[in-house]
C-alpha positions as CSV (number, residue, x, y, z in Angstrom):
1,X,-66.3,-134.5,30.1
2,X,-65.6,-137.6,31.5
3,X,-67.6,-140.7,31.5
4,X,-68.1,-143.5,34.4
5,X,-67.3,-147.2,33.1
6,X,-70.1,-149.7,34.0
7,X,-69.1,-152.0,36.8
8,X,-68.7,-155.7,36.0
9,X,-72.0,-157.5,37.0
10,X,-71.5,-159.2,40.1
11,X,-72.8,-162.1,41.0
12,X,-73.4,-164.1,44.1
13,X,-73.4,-167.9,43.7
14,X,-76.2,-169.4,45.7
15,X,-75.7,-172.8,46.8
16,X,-78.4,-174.9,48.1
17,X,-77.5,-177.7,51.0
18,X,-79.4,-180.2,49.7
19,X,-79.6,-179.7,45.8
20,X,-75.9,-178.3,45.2
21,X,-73.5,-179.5,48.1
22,X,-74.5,-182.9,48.7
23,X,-75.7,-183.4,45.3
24,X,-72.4,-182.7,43.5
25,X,-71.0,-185.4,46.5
26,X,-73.5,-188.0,45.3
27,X,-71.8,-187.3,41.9
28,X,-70.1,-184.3,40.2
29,X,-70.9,-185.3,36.2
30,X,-74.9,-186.3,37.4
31,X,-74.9,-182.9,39.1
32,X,-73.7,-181.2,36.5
33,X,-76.4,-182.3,34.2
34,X,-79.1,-182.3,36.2
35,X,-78.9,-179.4,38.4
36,X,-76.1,-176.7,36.8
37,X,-77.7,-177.7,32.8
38,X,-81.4,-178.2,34.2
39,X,-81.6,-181.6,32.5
40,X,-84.4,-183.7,33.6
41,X,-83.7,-187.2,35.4
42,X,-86.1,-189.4,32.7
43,X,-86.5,-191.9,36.1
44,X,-86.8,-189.1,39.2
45,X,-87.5,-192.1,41.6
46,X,-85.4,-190.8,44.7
47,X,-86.7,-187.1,43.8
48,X,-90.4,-187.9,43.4
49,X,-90.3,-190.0,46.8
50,X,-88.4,-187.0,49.0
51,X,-90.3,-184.5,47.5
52,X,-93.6,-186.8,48.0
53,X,-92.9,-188.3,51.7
54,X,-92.0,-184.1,52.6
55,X,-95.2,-182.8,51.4
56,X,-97.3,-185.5,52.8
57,X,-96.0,-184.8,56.3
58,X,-96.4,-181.2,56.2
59,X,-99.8,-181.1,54.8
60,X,-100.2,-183.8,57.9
61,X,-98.9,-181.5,60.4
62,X,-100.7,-178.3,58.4
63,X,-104.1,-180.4,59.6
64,X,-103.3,-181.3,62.5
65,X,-102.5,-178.3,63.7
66,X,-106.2,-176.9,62.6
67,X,-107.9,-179.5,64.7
68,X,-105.4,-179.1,67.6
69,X,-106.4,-175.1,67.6
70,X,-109.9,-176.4,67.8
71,X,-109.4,-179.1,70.6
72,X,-110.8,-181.7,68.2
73,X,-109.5,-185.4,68.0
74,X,-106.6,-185.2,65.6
75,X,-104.7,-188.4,65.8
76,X,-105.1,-191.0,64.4
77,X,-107.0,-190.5,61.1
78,X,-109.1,-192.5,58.9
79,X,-107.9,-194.7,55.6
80,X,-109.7,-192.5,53.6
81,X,-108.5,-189.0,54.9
82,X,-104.6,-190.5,54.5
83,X,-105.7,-191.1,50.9
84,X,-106.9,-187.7,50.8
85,X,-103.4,-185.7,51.4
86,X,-101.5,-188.8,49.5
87,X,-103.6,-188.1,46.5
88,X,-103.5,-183.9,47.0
89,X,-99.5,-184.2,47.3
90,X,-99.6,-185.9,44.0
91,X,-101.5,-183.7,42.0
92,X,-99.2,-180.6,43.5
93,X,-96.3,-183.0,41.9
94,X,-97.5,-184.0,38.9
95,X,-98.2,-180.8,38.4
96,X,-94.7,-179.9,38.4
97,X,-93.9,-182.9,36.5
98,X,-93.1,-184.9,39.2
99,X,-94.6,-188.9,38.9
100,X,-93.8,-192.2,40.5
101,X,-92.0,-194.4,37.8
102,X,-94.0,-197.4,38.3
103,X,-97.0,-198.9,40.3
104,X,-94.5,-200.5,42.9
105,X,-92.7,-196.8,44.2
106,X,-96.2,-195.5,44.4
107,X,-97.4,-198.4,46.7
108,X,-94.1,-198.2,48.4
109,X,-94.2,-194.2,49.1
110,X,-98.2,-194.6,50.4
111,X,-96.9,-197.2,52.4
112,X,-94.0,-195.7,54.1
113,X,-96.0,-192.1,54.4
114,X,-99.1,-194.2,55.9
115,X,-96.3,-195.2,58.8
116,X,-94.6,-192.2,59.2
117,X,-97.9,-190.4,60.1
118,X,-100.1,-193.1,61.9
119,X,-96.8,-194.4,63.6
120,X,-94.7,-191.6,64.3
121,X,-96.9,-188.5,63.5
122,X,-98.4,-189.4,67.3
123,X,-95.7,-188.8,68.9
124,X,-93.6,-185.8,66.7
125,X,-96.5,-183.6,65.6
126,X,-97.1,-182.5,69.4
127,X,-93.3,-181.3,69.4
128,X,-93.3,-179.4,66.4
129,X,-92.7,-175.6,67.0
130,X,-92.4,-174.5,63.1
131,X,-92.1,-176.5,60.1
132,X,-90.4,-175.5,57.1
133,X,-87.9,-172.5,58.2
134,X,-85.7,-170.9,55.4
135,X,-82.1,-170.4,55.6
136,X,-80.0,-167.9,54.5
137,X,-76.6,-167.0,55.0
138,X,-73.3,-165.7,53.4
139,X,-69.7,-166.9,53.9
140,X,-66.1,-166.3,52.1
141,X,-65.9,-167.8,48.5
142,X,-63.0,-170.0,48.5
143,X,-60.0,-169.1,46.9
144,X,-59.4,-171.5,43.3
145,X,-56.8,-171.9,41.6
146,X,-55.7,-168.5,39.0
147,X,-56.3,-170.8,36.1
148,X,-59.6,-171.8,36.4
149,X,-60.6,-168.5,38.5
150,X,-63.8,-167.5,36.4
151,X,-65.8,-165.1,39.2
152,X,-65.8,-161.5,40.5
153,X,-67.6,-162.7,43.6
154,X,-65.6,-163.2,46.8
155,X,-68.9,-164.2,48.9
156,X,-71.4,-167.1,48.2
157,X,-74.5,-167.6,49.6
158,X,-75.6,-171.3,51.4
159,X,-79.3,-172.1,51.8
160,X,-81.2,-174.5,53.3
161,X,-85.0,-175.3,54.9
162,X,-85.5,-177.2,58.1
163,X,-88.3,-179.4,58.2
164,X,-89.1,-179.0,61.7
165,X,-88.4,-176.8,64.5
166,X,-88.7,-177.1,68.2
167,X,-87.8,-176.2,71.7
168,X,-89.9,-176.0,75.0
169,X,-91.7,-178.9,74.4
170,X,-88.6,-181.5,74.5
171,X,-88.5,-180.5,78.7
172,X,-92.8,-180.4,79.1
173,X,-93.8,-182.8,82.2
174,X,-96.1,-184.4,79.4
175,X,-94.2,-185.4,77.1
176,X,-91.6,-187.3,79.4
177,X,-92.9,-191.0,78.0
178,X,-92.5,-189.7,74.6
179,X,-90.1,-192.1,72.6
180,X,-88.6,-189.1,70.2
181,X,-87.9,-187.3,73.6
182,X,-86.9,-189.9,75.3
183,X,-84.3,-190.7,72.9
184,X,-82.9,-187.1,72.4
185,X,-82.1,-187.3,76.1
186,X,-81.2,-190.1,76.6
187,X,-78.2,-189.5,73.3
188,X,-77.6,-186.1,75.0
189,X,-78.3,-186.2,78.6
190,X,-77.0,-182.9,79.3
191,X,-79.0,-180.4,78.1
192,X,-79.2,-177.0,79.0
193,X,-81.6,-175.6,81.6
194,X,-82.8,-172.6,79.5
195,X,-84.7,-172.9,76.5
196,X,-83.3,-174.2,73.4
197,X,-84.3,-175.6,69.9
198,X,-83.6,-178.8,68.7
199,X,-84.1,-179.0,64.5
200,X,-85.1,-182.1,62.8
201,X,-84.4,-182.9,59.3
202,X,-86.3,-185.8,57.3
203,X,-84.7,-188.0,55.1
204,X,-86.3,-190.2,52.0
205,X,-83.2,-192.6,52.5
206,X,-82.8,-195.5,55.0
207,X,-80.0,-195.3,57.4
208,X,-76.7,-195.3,56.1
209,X,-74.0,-197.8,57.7
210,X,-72.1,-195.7,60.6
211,X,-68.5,-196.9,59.3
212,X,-67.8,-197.8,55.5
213,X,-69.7,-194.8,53.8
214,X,-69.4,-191.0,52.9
215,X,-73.2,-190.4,53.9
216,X,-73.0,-190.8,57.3
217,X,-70.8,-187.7,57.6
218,X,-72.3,-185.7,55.0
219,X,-75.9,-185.5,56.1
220,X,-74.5,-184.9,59.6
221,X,-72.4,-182.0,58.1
222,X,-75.9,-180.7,56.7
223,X,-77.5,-180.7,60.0
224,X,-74.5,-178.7,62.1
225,X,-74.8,-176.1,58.8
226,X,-78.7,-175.6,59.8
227,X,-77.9,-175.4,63.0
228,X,-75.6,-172.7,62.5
229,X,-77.5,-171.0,60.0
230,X,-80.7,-171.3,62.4
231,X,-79.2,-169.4,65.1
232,X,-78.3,-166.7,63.4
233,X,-82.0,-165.8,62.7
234,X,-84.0,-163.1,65.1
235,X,-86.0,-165.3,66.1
236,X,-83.7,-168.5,67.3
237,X,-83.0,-170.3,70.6
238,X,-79.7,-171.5,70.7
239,X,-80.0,-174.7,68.8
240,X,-78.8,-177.5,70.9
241,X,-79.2,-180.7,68.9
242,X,-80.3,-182.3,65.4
243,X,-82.2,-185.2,64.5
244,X,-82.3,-186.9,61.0
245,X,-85.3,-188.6,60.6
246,X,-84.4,-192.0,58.1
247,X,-87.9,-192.5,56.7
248,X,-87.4,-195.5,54.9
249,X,-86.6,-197.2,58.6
250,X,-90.4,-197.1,59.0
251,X,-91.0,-199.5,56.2
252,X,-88.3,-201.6,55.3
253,X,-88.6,-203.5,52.2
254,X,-86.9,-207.1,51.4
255,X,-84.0,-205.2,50.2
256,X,-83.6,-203.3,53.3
257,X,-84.0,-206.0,55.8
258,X,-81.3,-207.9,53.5
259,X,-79.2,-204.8,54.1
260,X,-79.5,-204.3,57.9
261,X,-78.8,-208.2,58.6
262,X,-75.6,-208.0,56.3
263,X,-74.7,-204.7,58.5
264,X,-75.3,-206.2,62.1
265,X,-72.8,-209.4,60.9
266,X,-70.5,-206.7,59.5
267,X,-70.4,-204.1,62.9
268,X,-71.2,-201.4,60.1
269,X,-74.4,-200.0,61.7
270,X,-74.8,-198.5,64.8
271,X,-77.9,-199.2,66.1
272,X,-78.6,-203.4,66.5
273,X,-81.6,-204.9,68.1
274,X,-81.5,-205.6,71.9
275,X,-80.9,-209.3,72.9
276,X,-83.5,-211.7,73.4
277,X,-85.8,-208.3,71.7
278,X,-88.7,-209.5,69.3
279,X,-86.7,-207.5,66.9
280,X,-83.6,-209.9,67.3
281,X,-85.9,-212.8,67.0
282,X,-87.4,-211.8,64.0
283,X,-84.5,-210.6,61.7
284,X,-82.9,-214.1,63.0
285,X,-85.7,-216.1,62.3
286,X,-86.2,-214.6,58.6
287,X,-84.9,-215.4,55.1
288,X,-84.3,-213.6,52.1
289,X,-85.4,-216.5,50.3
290,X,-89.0,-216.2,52.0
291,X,-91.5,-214.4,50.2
292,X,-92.9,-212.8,53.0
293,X,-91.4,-208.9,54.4
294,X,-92.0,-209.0,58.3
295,X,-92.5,-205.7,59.8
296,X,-89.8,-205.2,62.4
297,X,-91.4,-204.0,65.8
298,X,-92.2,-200.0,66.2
299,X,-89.5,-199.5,69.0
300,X,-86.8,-200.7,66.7
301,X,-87.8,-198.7,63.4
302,X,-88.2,-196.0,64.8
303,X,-84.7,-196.2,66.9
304,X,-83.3,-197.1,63.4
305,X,-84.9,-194.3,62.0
306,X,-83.8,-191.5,64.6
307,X,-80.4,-190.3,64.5
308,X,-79.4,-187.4,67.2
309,X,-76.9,-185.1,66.9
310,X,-75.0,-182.6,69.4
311,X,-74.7,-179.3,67.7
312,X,-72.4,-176.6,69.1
313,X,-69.2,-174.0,67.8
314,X,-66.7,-177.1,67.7
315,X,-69.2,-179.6,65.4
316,X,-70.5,-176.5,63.3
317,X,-67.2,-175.0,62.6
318,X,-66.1,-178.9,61.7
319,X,-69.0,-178.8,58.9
320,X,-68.8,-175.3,57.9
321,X,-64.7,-176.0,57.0
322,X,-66.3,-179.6,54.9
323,X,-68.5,-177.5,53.3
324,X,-66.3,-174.6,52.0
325,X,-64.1,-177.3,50.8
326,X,-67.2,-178.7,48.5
327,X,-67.7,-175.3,47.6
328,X,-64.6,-175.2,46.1
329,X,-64.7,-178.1,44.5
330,X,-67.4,-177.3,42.6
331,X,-66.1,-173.6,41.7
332,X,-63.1,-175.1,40.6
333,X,-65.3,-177.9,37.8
334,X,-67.4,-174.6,36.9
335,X,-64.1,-173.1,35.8
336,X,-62.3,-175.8,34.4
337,X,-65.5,-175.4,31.8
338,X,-65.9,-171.9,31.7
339,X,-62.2,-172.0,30.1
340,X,-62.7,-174.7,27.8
341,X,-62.3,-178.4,29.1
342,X,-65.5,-181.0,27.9
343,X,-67.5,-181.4,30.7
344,X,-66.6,-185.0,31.3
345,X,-62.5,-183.8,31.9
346,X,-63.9,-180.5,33.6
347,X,-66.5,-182.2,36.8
348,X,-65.5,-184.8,38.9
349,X,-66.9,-188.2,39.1
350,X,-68.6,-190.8,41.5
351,X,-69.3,-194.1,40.9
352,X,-69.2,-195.1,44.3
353,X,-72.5,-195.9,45.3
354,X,-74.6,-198.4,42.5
355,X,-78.2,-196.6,43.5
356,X,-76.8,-193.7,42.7
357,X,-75.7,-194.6,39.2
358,X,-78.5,-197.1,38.4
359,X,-81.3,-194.1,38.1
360,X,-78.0,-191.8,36.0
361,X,-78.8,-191.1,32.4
362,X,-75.2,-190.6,32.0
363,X,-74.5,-194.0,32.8
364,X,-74.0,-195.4,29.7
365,X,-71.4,-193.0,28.4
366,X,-69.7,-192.6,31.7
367,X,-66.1,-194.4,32.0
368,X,-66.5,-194.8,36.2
369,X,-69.6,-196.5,35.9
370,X,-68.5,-198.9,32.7
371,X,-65.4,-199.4,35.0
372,X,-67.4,-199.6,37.9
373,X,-70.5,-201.6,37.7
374,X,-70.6,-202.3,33.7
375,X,-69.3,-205.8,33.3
376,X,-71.7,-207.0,36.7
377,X,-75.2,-205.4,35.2
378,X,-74.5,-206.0,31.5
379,X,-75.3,-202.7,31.0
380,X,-72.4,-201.8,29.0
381,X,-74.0,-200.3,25.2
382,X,-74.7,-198.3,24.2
383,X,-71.8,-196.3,24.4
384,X,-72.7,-193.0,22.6
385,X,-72.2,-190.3,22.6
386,X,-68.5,-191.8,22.8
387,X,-66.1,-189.4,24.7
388,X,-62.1,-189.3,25.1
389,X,-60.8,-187.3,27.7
390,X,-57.7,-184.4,26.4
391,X,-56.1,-184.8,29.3
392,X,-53.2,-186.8,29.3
């Protein structure tokens, strides 16, 4: 009598758009750590602020849509009910850990979420279709190299969640004097006839500089993939457009206004203020040595803070290609240590971007950032655990 052999388990990857493709771009060693070996970050500023700015704004739309069902006044709210989701959303994240690292982020992050719904919440909550959709979807697992192949799988899965959906309401008669609308037409003026959705993706960042930087074509890469992966559910328009919405544009601090003056000199960013504008006037007028933080006018934050994108096969096809090739990369550092190289000669490195590495608990034994960054912060020791790389 003869006996069947088990198969070999087989196992999908799963690779999340956020947490696993444009996290290993940030940085392939911090990824490692924090998302492959579960590590916690011991300063989680940029994840306590994304995670807290998201949950405020759906819980704001979540109420608003309550009172909108009931034909109550819904906009604008009180102080003290703003206080009331701010201080909800932080229970739900300390619960899970998750707390501001000092007194000043928590200011900040009330500060910027008290703008992004009393501000902007006016004029996006009425388009909203559906918040928070899951994606799922499957493609090819690229092909690595027979050394460090490690995987029975020949398929990996790519999720995602968009924070916002919507469609009909971009072309409603009412909403024609609605500044979100009006600058998704006006960035893509032809637009089709029949219905469509246009997703919208927020962002705990401010806007990156159009030319000089790997973000700007990252996060644009993220939206085509949610487009694609969108369309593909039952329930899906064709999706037209994206819009990444920079949060941090509705509440610049010093260090941001610093930032978009040194990028309007340079010709790095892409949107500027209009001549002879208040917003012109005002970033002219102030210094970095004053200890005041003007607030730029509304029109210009929030054109600062919108970003539209066309999505169709061309762009999506564009990403989905970037994408694969990320994939890749990171199959290829999971072999490298699944055969036996240390994990600093195994995962690829990026000390590119100083924010980045500043809030990196691997800073101090890292050779990009000692290279990098070291000798200008001082922060140089202490050096364990040391590490020399095998490879010659």
């Amino acid at each position: 009598m003869s006996l069947s052999v088990r198969p070999k388990v087989y196992s999908l990857p799963s690779y999340s758009l956020t947490g696993d493709l444009l996290g290993f771009l940030r940085c392939g060693l911090q990824y490692r750590y924090t998302r492959i070996g579960k590590l916690p970050p011991s300063r989680p500023i940029q994840l306590w602020f994304g995670e807290f700015i998201h949950g405020v704004l759906e819980e704001s739309f979540r109420r608003y849509q309550v009172r909108a069902k009931a034909d109550q006044a819904h906009l604008p709210w009180t102080d003290a009910e703003l206080l009331s989701i701010s201080e909800l959303i932080k229970k739900r994240l300390a619960a899970r850990g998750l707390v501001p690292w000092d007194d000043d982020l928590e200011i900040l992050g009330d500060q910027r979420a008290k703008a992004a719904i009393t501000e902007m919440g006016p004029d996006l909550f009425p388009l909203i279709h559906r918040a928070e959709v899951r994606l799922f979807g499957a493609r090819s697992l690229p092909v690595i190299d027979k050394a460090w192949a490690f995987r029975e799988a020949d398929r990996y899965e790519m999720v995602g969640v968009i924070d916002v959906v919507t469609h009909v309401e971009l072309k409603n008669p009412a909403y024609k004097n609605n500044p979100i609308v009006q600058t998704v037409l006006s960035a893509l003026p032809n637009m089709p006839t029949a219905d469509f959705e246009v997703i919208i993706d927020y962002k705990g960042m401010r806007r990156p500089p159009a030319s000089g930087g790997a973000y700007w074509a990252q996060y644009a890469w993220q939206l085509q993939t949610y487009g694609e992966l969108r369309r593909r559910q039952p329930d899906a328009l064709p999706v037209v457009a994206g819009v990444l919405v920079y949060l941090n544009e509705l509440f610049p601090t010093k260090g941001d206004l610093e930032r978009i003056k040194r990028e309007i000199k340079a010709g790095t960013t892409d949107v500027i203020p209009t001549p002879g504008s208040e917003a012109e006037r005002v970033l002219q007028a102030w210094s970095s040595k004053s200890k005041n933080v003007p607030l730029l006018p509304f029109e210009y934050r929030l054109r600062r803070s919108l970003r539209v994108l066309s999505i169709d096969d061309a762009s999506i096809a564009t990403a989905l290609a970037a994408f694969d090739k990320v994939v890749e990369r990171i199959e290829t550092c999971r072999g490298k240590e699944a055969k036996g190289r240390p994990v600093m000669d195994a995962w690829e490195r990026n000390a590119t971007d100083e924010n980045t590495c500043t809030v990196c608990d691997s800073r101090t034994f890292c050779p990009d950032f000692q290279q990098a960054f070291g000798p200008a912060t001082g922060d140089t020791h202490p050096k364990l655990p040391g590490f020399k790389s095998k490879v010659p």
